[in-house]
mmCIF file of the C-alpha atoms, coordinates in Angstrom:
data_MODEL
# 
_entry.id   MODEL 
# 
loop_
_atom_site.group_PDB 
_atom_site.id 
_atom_site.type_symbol 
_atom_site.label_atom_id 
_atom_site.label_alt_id 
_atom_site.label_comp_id 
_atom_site.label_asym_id 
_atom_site.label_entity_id 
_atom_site.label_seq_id 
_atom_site.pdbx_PDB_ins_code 
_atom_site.Cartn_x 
_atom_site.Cartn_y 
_atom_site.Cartn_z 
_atom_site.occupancy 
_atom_site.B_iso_or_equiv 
_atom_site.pdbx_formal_charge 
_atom_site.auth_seq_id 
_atom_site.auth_comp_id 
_atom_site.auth_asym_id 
_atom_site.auth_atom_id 
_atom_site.pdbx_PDB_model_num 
ATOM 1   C CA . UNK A 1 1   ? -161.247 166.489 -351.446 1.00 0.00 ? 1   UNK A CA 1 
ATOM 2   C CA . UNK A 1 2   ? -160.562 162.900 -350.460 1.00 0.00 ? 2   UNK A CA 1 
ATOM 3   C CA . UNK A 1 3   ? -161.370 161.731 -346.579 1.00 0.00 ? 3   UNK A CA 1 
ATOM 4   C CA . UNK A 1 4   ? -157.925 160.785 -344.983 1.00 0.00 ? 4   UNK A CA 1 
ATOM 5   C CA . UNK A 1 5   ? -158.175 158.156 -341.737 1.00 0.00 ? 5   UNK A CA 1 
ATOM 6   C CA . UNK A 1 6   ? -155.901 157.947 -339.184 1.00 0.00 ? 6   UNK A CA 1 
ATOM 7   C CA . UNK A 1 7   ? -155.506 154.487 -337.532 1.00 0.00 ? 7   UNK A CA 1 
ATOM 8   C CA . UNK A 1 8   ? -155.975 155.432 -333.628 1.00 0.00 ? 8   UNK A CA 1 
ATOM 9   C CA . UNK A 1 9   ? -155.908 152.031 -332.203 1.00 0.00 ? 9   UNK A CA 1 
ATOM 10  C CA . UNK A 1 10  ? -155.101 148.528 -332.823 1.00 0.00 ? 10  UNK A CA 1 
ATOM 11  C CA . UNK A 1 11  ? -156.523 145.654 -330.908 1.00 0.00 ? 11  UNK A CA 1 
ATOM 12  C CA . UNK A 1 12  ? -154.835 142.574 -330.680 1.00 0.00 ? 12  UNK A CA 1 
ATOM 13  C CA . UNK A 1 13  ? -156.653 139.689 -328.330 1.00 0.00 ? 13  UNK A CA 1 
ATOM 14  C CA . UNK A 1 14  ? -154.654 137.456 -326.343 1.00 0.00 ? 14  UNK A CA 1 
ATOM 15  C CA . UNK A 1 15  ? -155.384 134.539 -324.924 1.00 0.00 ? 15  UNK A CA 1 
ATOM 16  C CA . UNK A 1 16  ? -153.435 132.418 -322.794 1.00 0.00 ? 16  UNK A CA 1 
ATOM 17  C CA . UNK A 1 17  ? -152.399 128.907 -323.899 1.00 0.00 ? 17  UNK A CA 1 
ATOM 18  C CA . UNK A 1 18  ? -153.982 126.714 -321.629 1.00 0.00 ? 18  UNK A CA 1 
ATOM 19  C CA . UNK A 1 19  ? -152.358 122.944 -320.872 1.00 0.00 ? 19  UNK A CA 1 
ATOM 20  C CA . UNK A 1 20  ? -149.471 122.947 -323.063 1.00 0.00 ? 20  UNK A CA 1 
ATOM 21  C CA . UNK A 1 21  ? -146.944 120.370 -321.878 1.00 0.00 ? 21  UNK A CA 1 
ATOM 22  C CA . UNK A 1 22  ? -143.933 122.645 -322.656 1.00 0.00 ? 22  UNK A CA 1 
ATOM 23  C CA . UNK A 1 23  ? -140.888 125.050 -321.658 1.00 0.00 ? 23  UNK A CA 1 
ATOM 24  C CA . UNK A 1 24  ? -141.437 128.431 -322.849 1.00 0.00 ? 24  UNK A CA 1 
ATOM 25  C CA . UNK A 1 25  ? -138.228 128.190 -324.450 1.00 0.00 ? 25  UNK A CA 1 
ATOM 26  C CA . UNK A 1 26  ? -137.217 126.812 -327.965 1.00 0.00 ? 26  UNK A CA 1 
ATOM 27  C CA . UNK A 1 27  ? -133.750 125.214 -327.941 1.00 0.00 ? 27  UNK A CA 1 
ATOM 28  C CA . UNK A 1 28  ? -133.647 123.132 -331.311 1.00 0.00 ? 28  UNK A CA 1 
ATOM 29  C CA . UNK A 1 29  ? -136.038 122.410 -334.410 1.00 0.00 ? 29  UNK A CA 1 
ATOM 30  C CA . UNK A 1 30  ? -137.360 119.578 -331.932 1.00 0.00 ? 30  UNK A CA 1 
ATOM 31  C CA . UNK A 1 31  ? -138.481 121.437 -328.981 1.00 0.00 ? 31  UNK A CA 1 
ATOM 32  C CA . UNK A 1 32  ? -140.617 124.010 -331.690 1.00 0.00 ? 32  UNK A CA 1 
ATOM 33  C CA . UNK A 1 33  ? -142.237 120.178 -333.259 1.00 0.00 ? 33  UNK A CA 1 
ATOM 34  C CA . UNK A 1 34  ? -143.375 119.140 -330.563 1.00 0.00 ? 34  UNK A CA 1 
ATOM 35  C CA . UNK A 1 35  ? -144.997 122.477 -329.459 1.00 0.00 ? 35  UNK A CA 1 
ATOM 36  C CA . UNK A 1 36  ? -146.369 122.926 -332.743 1.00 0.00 ? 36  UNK A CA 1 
ATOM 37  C CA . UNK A 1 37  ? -147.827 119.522 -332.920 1.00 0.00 ? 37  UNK A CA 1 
ATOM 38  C CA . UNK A 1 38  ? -149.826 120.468 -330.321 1.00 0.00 ? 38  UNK A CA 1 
ATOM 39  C CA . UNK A 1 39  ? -151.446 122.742 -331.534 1.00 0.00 ? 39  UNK A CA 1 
ATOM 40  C CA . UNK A 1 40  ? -151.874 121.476 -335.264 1.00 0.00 ? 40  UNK A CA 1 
ATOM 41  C CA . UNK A 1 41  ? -150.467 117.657 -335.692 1.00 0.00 ? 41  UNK A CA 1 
ATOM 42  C CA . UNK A 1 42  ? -154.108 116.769 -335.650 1.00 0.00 ? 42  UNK A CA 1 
ATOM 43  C CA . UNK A 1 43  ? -156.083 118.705 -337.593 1.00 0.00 ? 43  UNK A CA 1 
ATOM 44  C CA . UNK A 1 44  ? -157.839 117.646 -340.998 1.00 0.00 ? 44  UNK A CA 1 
ATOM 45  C CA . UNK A 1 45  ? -156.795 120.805 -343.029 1.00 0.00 ? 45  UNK A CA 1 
ATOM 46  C CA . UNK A 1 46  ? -153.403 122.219 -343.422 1.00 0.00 ? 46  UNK A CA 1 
ATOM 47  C CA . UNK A 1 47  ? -152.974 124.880 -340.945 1.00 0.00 ? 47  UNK A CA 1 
ATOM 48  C CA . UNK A 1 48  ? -150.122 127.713 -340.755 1.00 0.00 ? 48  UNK A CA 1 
ATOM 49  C CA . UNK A 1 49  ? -149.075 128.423 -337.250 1.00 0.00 ? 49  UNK A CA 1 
ATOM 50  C CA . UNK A 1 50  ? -146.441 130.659 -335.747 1.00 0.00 ? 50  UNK A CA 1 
ATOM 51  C CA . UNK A 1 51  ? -143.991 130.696 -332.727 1.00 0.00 ? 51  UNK A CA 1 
ATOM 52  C CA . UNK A 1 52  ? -143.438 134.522 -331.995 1.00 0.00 ? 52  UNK A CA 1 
ATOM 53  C CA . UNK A 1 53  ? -139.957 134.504 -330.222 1.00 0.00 ? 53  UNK A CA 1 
ATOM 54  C CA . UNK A 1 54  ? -137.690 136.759 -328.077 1.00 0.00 ? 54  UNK A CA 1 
ATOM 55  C CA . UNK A 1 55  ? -134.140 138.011 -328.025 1.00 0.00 ? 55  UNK A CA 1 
ATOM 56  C CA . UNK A 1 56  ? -133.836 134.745 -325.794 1.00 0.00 ? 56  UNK A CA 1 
ATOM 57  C CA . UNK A 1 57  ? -136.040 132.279 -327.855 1.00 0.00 ? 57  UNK A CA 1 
ATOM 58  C CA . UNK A 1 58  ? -138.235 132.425 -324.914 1.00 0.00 ? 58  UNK A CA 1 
ATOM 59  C CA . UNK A 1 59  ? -142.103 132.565 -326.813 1.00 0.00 ? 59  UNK A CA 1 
ATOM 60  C CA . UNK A 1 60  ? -143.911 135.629 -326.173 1.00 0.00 ? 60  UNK A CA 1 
ATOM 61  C CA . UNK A 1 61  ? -146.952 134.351 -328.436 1.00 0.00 ? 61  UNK A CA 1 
ATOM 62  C CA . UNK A 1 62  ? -148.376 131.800 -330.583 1.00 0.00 ? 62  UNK A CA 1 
ATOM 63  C CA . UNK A 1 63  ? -150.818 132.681 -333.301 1.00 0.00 ? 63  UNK A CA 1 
ATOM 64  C CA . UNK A 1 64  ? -152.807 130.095 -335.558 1.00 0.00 ? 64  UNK A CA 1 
ATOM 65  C CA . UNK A 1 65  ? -152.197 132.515 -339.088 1.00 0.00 ? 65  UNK A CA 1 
ATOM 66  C CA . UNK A 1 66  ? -153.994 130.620 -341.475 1.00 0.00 ? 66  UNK A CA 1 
ATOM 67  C CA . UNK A 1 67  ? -156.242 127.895 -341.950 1.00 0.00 ? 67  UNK A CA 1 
ATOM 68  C CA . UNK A 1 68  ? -156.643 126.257 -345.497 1.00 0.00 ? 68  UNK A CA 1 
ATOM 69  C CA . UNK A 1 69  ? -158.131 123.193 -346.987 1.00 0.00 ? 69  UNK A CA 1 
ATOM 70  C CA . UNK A 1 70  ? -156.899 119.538 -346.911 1.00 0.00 ? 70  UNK A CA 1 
ATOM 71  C CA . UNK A 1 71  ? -153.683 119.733 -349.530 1.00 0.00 ? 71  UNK A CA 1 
ATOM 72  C CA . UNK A 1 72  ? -152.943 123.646 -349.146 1.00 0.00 ? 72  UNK A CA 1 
ATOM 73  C CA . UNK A 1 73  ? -152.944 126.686 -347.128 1.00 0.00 ? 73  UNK A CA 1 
ATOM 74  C CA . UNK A 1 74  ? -151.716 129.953 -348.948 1.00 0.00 ? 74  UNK A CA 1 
ATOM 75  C CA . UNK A 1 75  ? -149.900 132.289 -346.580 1.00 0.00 ? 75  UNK A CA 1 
ATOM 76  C CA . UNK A 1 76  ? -149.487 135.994 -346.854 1.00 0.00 ? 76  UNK A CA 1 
ATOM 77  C CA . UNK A 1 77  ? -146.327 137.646 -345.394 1.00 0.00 ? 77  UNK A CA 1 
ATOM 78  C CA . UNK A 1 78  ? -148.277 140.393 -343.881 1.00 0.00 ? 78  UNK A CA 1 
ATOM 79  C CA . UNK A 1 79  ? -150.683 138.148 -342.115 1.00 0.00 ? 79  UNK A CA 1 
ATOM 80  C CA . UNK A 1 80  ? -147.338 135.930 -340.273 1.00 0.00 ? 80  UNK A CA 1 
ATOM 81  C CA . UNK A 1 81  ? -145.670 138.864 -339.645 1.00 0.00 ? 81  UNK A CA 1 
ATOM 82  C CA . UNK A 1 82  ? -148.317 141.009 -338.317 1.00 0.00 ? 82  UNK A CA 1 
ATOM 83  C CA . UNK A 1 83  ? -148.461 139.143 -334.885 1.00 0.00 ? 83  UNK A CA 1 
ATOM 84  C CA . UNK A 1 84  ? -144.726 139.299 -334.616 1.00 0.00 ? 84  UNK A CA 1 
ATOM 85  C CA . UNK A 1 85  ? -144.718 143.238 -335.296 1.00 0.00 ? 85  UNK A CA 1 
ATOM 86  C CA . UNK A 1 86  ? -147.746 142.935 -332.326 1.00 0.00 ? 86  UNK A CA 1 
ATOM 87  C CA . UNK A 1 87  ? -145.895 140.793 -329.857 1.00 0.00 ? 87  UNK A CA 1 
ATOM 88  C CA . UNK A 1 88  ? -142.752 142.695 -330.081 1.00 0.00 ? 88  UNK A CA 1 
ATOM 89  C CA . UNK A 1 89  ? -140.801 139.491 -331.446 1.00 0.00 ? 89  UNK A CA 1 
ATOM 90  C CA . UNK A 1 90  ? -137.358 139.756 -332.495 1.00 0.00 ? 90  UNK A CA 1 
ATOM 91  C CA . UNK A 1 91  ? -137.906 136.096 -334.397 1.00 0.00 ? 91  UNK A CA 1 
ATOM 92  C CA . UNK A 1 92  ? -140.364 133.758 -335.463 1.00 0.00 ? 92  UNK A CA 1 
ATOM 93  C CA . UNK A 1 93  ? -140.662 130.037 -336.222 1.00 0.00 ? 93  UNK A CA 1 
ATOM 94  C CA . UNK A 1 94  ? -143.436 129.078 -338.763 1.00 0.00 ? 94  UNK A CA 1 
ATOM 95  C CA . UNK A 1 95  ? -144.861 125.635 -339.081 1.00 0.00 ? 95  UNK A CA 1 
ATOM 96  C CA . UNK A 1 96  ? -147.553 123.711 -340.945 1.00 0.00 ? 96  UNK A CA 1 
ATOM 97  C CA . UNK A 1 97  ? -149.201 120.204 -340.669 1.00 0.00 ? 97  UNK A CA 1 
ATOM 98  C CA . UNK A 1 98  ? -150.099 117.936 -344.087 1.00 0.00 ? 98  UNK A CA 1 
ATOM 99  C CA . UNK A 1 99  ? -153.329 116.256 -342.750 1.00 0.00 ? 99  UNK A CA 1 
ATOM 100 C CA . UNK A 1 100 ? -152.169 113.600 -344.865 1.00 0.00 ? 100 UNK A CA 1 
ATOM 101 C CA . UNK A 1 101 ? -149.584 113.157 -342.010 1.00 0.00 ? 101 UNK A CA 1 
ATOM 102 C CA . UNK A 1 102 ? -146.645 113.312 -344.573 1.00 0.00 ? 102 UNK A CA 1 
ATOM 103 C CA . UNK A 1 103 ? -143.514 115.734 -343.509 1.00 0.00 ? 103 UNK A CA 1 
ATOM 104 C CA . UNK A 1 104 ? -141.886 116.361 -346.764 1.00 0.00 ? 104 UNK A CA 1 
ATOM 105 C CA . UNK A 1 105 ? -141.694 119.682 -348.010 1.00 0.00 ? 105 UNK A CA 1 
ATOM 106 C CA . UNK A 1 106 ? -143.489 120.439 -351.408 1.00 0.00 ? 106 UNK A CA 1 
ATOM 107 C CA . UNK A 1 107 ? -142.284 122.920 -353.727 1.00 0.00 ? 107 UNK A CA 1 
ATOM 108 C CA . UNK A 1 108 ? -145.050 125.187 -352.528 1.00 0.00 ? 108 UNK A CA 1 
ATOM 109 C CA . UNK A 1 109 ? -143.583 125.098 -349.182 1.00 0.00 ? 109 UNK A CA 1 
ATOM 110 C CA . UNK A 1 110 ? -140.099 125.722 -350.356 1.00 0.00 ? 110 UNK A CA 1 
ATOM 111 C CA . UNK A 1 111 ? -141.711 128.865 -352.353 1.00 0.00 ? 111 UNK A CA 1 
ATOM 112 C CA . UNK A 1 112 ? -143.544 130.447 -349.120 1.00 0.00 ? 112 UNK A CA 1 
ATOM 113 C CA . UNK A 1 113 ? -140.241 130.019 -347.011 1.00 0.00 ? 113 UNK A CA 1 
ATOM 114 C CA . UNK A 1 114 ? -138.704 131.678 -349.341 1.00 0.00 ? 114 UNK A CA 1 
ATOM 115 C CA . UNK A 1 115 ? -141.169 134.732 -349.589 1.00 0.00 ? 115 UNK A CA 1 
ATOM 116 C CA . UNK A 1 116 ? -140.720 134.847 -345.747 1.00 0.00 ? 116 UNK A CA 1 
ATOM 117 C CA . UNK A 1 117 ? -137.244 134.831 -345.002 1.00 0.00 ? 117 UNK A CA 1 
ATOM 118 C CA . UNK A 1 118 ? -137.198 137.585 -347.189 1.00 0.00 ? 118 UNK A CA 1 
ATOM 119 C CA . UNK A 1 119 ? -139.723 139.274 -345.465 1.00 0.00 ? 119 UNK A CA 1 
ATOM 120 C CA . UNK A 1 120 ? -138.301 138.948 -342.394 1.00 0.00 ? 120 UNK A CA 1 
ATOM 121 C CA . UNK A 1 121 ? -134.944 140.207 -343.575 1.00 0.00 ? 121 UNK A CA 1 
ATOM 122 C CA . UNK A 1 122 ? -136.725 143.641 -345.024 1.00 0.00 ? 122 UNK A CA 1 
ATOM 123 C CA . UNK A 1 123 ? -138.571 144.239 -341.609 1.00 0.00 ? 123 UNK A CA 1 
ATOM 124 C CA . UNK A 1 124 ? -135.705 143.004 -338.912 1.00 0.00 ? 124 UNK A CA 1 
ATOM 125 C CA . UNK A 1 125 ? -137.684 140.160 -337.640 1.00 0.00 ? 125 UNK A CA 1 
ATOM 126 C CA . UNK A 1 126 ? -135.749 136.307 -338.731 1.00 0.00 ? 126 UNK A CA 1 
ATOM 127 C CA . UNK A 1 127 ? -137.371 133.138 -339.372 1.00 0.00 ? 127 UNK A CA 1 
ATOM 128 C CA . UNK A 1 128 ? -135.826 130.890 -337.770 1.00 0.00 ? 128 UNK A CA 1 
ATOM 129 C CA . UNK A 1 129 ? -137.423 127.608 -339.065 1.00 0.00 ? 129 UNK A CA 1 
ATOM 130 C CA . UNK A 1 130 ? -140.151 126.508 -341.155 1.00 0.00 ? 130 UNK A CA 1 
ATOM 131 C CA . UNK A 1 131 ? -141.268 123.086 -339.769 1.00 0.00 ? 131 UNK A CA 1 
ATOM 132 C CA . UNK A 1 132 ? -143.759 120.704 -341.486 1.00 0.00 ? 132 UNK A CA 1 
ATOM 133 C CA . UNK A 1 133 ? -145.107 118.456 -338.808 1.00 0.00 ? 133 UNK A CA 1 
ATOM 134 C CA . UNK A 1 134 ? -147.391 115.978 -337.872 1.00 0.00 ? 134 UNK A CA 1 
ATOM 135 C CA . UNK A 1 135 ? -149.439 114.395 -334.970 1.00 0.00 ? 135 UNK A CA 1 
ATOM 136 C CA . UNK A 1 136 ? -146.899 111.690 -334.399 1.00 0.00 ? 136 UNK A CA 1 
ATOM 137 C CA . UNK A 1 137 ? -144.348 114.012 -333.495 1.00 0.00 ? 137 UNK A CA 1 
ATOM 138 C CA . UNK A 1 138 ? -142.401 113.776 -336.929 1.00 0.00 ? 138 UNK A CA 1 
ATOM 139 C CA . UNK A 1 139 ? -141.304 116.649 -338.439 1.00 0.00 ? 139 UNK A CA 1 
ATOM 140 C CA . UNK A 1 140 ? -139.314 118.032 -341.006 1.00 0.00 ? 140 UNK A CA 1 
ATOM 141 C CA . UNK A 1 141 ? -137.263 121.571 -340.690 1.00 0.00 ? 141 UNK A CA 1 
ATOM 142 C CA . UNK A 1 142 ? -136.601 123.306 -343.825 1.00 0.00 ? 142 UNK A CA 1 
ATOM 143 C CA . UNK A 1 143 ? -133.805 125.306 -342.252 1.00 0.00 ? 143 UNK A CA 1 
ATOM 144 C CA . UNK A 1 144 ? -132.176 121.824 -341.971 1.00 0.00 ? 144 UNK A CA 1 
ATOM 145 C CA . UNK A 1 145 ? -132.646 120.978 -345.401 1.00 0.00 ? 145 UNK A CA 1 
ATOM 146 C CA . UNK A 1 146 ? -130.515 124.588 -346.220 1.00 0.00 ? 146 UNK A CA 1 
ATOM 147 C CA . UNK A 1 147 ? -133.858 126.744 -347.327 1.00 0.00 ? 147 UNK A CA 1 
ATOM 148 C CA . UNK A 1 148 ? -133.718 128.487 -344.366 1.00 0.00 ? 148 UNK A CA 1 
# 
């Protein structure tokens, strides 16, 4: 006979989000840039961030999903959606950085959108957007450019 486990507890850790010059509220594809550009405009490797939203599109959480190397960062749907099924989010908006500081989408990114939207549709929780940004505060939305 086979040993069966029963999952008795989940930990998630939550930190607050010190010194963010922002609303709590996401309004348009700008308002989510410019928060997630704060977080990952910078950074020398892609990294694949997530806004974890309300009914309201007030954010309940923010969670850094992924960090990859300087030209790509593969995403799994379980690990983007796992925070919103956590935080209780009835909608998320994903976003990435190109270190290179370009904001146009690559096929790749097209792909993963994709994969999520779908994801999102089978579990009840939408994606909104899927922003590429940057630390100049350009970004691009894929929901924009009808992938979304």
């Amino acid at each position: 006979m086979e040993k069966m486990y029963e999952i008795v507890r989940i930990k998630q850790v939550v930190e607050e989000a010190k010194d963010v010059p922002y609303e709590a509220i996401v309004r348009s594809p700008e308002d989510a840039a410019s928060i997630t550009a704060h977080f990952i405009g910078e950074e020398d490797r892609e990294v694949f961030f997530a806004l974890y939203l309300n009914q309201k599109n007030h954010i309940v959480a923010v969670h850094r999903v992924h960090v990859g190397t300087v030209n790509t960062c593969p995403v799994h749907p379980r690990e983007v959606f796992k925070g919103a099924i956590l935080s209780n989010a009835a909608s998320i908006i994903v976003a990435h950085n190109h270190p290179s500081q370009e904001v146009q989408p690559s096929p790749e990114d097209i792909e993963v959108t994709s994969r999520l939207v779908q994801a999102g549709k089978i579990i009840g929780v939408e994606v909104l957007d899927h922003l590429i940004v940057n630390a100049s505060g350009s970004y691009t939305s894929l929901k924009e450019k009808g992938y979304v």
